[in-house]
C-alpha positions as CSV (number, residue, x, y, z in Angstrom):
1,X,88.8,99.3,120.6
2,X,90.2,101.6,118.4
3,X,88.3,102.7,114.9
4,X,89.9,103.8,111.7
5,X,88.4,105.6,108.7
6,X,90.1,106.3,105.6
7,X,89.9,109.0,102.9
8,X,91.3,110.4,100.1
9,X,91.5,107.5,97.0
10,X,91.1,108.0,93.9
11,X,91.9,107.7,90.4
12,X,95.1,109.6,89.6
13,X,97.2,110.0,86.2
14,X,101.0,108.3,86.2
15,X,103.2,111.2,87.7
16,X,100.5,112.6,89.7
17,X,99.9,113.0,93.5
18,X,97.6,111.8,96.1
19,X,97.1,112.3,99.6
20,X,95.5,109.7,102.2
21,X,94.3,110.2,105.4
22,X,93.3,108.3,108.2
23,X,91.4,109.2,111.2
24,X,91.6,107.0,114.7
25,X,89.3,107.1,117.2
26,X,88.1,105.1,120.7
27,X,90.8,103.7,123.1
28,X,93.5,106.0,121.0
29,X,95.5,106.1,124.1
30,X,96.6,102.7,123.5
31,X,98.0,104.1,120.1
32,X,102.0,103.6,119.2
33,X,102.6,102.4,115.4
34,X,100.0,103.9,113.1
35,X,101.0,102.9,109.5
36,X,99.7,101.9,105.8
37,X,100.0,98.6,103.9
38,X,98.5,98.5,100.5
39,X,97.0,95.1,98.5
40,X,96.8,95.2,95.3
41,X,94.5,92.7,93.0
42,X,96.1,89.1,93.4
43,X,99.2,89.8,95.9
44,X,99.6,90.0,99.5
45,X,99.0,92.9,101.6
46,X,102.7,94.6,102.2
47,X,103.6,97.5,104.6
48,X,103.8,100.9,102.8
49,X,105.1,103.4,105.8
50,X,105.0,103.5,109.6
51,X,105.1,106.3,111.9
52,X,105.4,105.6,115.5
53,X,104.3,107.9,118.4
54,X,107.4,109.7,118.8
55,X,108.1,110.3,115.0
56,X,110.5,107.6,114.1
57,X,109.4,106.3,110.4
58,X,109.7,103.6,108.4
59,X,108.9,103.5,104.4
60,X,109.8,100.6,101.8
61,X,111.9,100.7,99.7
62,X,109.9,100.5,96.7
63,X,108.0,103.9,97.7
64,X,111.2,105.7,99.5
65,X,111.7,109.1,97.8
66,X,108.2,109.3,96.9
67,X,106.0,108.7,99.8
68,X,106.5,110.7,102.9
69,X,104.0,109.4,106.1
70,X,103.2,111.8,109.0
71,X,101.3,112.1,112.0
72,X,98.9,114.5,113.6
73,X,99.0,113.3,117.5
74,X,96.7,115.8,118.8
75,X,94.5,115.1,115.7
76,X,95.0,111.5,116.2
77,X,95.4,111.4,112.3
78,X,98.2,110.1,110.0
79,X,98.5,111.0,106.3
80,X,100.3,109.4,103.5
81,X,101.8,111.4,100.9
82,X,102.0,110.1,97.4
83,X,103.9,111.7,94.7
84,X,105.1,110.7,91.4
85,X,102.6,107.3,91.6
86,X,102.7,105.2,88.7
87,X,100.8,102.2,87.9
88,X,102.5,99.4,90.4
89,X,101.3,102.1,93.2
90,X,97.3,101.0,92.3
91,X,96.0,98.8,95.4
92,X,93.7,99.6,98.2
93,X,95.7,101.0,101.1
94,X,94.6,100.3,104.7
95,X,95.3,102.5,107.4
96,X,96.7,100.5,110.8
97,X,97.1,101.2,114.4
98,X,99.1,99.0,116.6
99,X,97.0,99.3,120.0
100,X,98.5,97.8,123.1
101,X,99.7,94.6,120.8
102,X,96.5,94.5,119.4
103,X,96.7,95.3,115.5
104,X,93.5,97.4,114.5
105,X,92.6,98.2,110.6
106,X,90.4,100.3,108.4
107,X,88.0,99.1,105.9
108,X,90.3,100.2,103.1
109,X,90.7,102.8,100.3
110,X,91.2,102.8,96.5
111,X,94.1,104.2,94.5
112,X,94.0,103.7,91.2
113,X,97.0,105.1,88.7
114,X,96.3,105.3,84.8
115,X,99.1,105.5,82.4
């Protein structure tokens, strides 16, 4: 079993920055892909960025160029950095470890942007 906790949400003005952060813990050996996916109200829950174990990254498109993901092995954390958020960035964003093919998720943080 692997546990996730979340931190850093918040409310943020449009143009401003946030950092999330997302701590594993248990069988974290069995760690490769940690990542984030955000929901927000009414829409499906969509992958934000991955990072596997080696450092290879993947971000969508509609955050590339202003969210940057990155990991902390020895930690066992990952963090998401959000600049220049604007109001389409509000959702609750999940923190996810892929864990031996076994998909593992945090209870979920808020981010909310005001124009």
């Amino acid at each position: 079993q692997v546990q996730l906790v979340e931190s850093g949400g918040g409310l943020v003005q449009a143009g401003g920055s946030l950092r999330l952060s997302c701590a594993a813990s248990g069988s974290i050996f069995s760690i490769n892909v940690m990542g984030w996916y955000r929901q927000a109200p009414g829409k499906q829950r969509d992958l934000v960025a991955a990072i596997t174990s080696g450092g290879s990254t993947s971000i969508a498109d509609s955050v590339l160029g202003r969210f940057t993901i990155s990991r902390d092995n020895a930690k066992n954390t990952v963090n998401l950095q959000m600049n220049s958020l604007n109001s389409e960035d509000t959702a609750v964003y999940y923190c996810a470890a892929d864990g031996a093919g076994v998909n593992y998720w945090g209870k979920g943080t808020l981010v909310t942007v005001s124009s």
